[in-house]
N, CA, C and O atoms as CSV, one atom per row, in Angstrom:
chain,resi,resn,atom,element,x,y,z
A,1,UNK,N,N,-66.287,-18.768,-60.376
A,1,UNK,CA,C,-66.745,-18.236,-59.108
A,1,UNK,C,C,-66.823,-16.721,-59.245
A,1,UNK,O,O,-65.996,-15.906,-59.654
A,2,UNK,N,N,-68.085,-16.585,-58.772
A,2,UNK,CA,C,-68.281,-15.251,-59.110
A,2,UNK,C,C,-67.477,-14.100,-57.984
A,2,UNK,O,O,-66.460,-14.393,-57.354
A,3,UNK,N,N,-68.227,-12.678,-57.900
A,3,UNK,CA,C,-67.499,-11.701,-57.043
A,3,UNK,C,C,-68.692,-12.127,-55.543
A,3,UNK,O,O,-69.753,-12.752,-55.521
A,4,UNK,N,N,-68.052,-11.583,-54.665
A,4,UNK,CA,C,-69.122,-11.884,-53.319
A,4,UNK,C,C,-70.048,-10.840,-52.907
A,4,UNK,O,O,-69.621,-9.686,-52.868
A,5,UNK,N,N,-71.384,-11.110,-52.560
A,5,UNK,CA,C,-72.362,-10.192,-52.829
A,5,UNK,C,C,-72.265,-9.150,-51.314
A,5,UNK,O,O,-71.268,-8.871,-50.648
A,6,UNK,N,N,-73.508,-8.798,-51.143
A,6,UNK,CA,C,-73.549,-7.973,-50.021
A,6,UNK,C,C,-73.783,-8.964,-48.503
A,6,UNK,O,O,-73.466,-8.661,-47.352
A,7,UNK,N,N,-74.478,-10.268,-49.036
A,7,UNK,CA,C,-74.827,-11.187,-47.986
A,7,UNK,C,C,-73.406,-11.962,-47.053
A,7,UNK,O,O,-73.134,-12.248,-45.886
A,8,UNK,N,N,-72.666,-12.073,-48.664
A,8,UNK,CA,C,-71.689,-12.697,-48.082
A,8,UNK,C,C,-70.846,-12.205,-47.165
A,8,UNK,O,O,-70.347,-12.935,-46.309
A,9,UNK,N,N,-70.497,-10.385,-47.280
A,9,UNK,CA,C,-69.468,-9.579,-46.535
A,9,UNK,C,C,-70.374,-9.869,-44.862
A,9,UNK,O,O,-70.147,-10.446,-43.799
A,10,UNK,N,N,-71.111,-9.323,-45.286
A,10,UNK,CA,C,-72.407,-9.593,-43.885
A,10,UNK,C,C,-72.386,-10.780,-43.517
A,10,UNK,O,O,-71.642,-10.498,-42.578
A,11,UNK,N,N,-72.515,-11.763,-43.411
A,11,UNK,CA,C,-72.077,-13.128,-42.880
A,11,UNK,C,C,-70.234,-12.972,-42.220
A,11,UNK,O,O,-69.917,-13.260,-41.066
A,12,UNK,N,N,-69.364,-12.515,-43.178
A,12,UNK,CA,C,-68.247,-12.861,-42.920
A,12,UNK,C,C,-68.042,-11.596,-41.299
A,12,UNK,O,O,-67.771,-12.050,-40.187
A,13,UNK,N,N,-68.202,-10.405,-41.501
A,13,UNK,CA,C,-68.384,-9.505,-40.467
A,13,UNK,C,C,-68.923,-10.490,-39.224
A,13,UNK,O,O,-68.173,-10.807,-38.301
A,14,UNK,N,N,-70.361,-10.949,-39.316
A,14,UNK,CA,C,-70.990,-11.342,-38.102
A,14,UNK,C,C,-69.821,-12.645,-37.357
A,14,UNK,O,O,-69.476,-12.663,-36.176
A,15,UNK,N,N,-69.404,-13.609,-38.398
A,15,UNK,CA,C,-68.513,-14.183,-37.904
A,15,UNK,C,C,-67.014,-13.514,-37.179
A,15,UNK,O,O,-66.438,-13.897,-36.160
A,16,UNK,N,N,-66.797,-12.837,-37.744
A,16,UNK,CA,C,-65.350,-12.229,-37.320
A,16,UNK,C,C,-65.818,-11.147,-35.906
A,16,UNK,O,O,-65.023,-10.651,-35.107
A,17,UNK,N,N,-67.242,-10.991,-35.909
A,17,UNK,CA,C,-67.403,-10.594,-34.938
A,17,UNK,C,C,-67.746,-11.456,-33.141
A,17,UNK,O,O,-67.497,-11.258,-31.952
A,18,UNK,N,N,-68.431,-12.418,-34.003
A,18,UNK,CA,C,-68.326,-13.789,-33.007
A,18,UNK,C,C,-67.052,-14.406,-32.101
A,18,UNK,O,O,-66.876,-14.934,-31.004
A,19,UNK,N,N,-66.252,-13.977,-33.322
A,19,UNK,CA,C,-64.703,-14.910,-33.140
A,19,UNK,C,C,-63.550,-14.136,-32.004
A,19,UNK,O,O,-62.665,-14.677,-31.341
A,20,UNK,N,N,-63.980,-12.565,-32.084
A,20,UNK,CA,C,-62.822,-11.590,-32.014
A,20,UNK,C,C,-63.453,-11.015,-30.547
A,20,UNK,O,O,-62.905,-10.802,-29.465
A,21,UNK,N,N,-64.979,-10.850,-31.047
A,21,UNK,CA,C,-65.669,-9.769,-29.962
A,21,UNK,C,C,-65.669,-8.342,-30.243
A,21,UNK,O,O,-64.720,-7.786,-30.797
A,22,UNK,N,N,-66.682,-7.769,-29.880
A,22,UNK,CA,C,-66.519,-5.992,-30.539
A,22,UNK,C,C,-65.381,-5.429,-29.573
A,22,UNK,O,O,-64.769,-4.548,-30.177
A,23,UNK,N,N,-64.885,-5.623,-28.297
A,23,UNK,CA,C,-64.547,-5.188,-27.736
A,23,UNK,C,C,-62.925,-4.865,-28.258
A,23,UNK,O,O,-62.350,-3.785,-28.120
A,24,UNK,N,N,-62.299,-6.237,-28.961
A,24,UNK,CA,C,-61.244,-6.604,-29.445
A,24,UNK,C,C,-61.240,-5.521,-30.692
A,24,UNK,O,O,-60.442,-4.586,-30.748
A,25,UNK,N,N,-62.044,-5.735,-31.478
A,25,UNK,CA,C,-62.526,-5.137,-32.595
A,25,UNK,C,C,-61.987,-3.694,-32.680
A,25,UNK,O,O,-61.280,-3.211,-33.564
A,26,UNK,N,N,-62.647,-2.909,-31.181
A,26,UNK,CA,C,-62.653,-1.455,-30.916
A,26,UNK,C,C,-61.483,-1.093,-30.530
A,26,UNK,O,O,-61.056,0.045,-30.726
A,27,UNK,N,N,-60.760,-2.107,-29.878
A,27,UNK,CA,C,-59.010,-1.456,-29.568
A,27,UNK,C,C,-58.410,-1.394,-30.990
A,27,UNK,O,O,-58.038,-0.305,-31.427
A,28,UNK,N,N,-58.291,-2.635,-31.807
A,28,UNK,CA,C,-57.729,-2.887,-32.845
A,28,UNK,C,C,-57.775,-1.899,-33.708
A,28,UNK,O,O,-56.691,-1.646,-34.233
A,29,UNK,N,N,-59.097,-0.949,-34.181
A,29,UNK,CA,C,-59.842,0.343,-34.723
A,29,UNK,C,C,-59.099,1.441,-34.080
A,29,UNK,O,O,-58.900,2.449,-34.758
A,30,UNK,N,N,-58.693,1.396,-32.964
A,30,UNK,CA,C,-58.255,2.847,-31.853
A,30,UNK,C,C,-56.845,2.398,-32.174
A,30,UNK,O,O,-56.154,3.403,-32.340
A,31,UNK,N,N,-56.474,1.808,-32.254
A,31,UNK,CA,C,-54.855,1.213,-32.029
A,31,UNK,C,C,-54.124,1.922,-33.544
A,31,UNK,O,O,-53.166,2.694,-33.572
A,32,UNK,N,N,-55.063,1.285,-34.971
A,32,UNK,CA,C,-55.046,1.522,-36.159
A,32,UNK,C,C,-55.276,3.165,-36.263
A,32,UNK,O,O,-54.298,3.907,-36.350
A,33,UNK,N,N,-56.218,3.526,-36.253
A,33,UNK,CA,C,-55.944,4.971,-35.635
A,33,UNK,C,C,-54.875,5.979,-35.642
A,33,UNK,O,O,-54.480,6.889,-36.371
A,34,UNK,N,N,-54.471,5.241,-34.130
A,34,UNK,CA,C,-53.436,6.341,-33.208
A,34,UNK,C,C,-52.040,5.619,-34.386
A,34,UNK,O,O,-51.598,6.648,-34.898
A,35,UNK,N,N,-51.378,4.644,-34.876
A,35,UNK,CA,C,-50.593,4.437,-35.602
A,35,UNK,C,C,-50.807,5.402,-37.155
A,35,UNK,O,O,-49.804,6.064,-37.418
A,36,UNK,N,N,-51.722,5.512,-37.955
A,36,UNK,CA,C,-51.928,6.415,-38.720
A,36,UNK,C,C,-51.509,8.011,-38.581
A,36,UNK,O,O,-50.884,8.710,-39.378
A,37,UNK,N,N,-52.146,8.389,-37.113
A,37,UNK,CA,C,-52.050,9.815,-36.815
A,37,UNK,C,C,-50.405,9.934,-36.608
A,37,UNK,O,O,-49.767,10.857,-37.115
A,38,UNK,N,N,-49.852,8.984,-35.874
A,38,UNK,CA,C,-48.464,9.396,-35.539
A,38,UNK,C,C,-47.578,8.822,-36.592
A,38,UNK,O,O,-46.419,8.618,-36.233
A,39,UNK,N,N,-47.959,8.456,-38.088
A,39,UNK,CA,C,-47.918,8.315,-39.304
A,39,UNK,C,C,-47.668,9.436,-39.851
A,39,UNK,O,O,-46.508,9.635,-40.213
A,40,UNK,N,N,-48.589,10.381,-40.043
A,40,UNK,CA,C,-48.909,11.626,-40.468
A,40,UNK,C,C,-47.788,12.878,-39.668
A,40,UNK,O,O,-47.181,13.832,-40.153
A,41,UNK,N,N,-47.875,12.331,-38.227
A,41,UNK,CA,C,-47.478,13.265,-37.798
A,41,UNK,C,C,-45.718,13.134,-37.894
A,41,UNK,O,O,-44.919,14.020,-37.591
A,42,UNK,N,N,-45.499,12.174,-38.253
A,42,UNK,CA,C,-44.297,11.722,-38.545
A,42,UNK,C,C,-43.579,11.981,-40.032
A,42,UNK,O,O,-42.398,11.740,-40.284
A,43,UNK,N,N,-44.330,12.396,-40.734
A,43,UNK,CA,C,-44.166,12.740,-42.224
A,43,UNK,C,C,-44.134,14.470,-42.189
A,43,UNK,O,O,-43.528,15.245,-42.929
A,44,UNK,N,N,-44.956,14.717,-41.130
A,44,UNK,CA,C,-44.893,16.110,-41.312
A,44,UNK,C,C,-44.023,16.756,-40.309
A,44,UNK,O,O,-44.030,17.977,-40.157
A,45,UNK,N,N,-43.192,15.875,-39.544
A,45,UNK,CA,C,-41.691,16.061,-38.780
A,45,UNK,C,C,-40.530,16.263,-39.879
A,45,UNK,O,O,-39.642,17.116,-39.875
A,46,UNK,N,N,-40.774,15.267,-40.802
A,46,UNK,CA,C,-39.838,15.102,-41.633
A,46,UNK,C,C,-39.997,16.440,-42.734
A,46,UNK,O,O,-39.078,17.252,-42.837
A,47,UNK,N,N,-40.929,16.533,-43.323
A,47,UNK,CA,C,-40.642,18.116,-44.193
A,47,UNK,C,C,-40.607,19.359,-43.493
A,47,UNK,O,O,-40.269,20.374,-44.102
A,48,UNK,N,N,-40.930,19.402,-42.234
A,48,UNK,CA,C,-40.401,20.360,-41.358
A,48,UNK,C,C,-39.056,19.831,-41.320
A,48,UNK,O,O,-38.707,20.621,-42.197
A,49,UNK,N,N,-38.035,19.218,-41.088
A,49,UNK,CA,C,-36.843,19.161,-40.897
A,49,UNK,C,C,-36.173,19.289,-42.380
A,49,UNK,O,O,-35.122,19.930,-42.397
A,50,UNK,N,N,-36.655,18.744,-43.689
A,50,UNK,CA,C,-36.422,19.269,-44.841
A,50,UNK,C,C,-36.094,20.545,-44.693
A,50,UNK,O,O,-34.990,21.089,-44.692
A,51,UNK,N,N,-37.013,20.905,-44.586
A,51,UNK,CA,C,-37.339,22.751,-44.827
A,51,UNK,C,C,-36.322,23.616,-44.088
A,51,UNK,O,O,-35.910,24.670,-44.572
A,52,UNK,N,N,-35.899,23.112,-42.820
A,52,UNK,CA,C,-34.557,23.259,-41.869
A,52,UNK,C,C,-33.704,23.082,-42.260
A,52,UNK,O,O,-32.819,23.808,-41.808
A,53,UNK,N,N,-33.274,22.108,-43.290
A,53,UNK,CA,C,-32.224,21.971,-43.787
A,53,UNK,C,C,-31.792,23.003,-45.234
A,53,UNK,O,O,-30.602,23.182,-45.491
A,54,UNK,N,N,-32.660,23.496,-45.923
A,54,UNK,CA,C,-32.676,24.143,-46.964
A,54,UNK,C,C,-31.351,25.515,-46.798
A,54,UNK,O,O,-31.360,26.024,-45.677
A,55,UNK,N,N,-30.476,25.995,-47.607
A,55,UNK,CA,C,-29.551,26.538,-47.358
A,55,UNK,C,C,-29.811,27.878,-47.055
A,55,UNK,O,O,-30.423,28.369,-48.003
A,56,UNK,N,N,-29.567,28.932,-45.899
A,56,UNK,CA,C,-30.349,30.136,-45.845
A,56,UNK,C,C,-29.327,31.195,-46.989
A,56,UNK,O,O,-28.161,30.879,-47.228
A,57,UNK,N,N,-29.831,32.167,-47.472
A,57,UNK,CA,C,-28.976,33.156,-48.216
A,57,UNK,C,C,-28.316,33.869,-47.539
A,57,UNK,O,O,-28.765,34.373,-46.509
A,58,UNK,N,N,-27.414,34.015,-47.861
A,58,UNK,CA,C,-26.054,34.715,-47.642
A,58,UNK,C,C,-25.801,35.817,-47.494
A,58,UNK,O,O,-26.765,36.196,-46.828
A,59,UNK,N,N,-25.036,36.840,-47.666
A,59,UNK,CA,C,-25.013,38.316,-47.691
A,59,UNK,C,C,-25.207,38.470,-49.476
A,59,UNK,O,O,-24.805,37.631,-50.283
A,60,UNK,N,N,-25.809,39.554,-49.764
A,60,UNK,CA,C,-25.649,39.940,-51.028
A,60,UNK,C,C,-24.506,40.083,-52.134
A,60,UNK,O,O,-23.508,40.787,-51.980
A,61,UNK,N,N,-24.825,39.203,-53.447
A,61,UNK,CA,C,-23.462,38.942,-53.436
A,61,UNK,C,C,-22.905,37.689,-53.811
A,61,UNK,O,O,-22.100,37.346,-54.676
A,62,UNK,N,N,-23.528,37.118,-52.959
A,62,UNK,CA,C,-22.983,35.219,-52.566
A,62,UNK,C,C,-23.096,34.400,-53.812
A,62,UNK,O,O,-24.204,34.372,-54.348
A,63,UNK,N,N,-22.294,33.853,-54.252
A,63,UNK,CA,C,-22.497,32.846,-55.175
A,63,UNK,C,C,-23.731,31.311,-54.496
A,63,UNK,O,O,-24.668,30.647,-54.940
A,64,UNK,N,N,-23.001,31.404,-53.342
A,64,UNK,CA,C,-23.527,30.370,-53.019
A,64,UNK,C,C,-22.584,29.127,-53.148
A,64,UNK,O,O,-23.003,27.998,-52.894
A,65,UNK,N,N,-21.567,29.316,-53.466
A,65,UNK,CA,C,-20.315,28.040,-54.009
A,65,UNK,C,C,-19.529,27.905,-52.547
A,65,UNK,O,O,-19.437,28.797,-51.704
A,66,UNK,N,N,-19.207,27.104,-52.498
A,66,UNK,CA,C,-18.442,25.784,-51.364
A,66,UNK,C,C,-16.809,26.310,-51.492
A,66,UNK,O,O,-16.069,25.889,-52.381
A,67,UNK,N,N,-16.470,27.085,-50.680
A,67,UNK,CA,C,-14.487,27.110,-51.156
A,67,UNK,C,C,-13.897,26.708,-50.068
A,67,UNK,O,O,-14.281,26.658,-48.900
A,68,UNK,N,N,-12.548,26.322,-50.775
A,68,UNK,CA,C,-12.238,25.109,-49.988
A,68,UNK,C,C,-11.167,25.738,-49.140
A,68,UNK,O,O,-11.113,26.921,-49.476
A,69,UNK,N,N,-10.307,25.491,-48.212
A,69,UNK,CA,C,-9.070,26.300,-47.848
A,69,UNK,C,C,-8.338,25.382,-46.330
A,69,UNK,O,O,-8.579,24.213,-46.029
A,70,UNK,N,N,-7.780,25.973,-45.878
A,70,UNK,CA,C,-6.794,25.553,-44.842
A,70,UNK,C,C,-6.783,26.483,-43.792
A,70,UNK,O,O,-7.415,27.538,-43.849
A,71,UNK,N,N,-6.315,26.251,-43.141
A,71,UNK,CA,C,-7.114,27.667,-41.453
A,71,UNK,C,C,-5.345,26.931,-41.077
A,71,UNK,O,O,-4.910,25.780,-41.122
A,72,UNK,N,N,-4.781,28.135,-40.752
A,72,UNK,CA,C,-2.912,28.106,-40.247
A,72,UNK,C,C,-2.989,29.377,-39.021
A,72,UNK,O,O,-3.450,30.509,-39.167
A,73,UNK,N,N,-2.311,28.706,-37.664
A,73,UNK,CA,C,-2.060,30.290,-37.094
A,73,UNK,C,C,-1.095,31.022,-38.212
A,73,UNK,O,O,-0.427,30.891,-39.239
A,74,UNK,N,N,-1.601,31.959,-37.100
A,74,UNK,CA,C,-0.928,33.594,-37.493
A,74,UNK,C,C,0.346,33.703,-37.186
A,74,UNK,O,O,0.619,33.863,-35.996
A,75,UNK,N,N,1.375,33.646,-38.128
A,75,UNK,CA,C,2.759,33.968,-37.137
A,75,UNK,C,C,3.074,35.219,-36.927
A,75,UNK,O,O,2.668,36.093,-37.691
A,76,UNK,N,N,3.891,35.510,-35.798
A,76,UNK,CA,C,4.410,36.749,-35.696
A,76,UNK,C,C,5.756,36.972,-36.339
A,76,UNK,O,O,6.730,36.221,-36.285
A,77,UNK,N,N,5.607,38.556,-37.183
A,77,UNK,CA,C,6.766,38.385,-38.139
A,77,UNK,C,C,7.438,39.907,-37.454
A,77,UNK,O,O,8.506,40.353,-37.873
């Protein structure tokens, strides 16, 4: 069995258009759409919040290293 020609896609369209209606068709197209865009726009939330997260520099100087310690009041001596 071979590959399907140009007649055949064209037949299968006119049917699926019979079956569904253009009207169905045109939400389904708008629907697909607006899920894509807020796809996109959802990916580009996320490397904006990457980019937020990135560590800002320090005072001049800074290693940049993590130290660890303990925080005690102050006694009076």
């Amino acid at each position: 069995m071979g590959s399907f020609s140009i007649w055949h896609w064209l037949i299968v369209l006119v049917i699926v258009m019979l079956v569904f209606g253009t009207k169905k068709l045109r939400n389904f197209g708008t629907d697909l759409g607006s899920a894509v865009k807020g796809f996109k726009e959802g990916m580009g939330t996320a490397n904006e919040d990457a980019a937020a997260k990135t560590p800002i520099e320090g005072p001049a100087g800074a290693t940049g290293q993590t130290v660890e310690g303990e925080v005690r009041e102050k006694t009076k001596s």
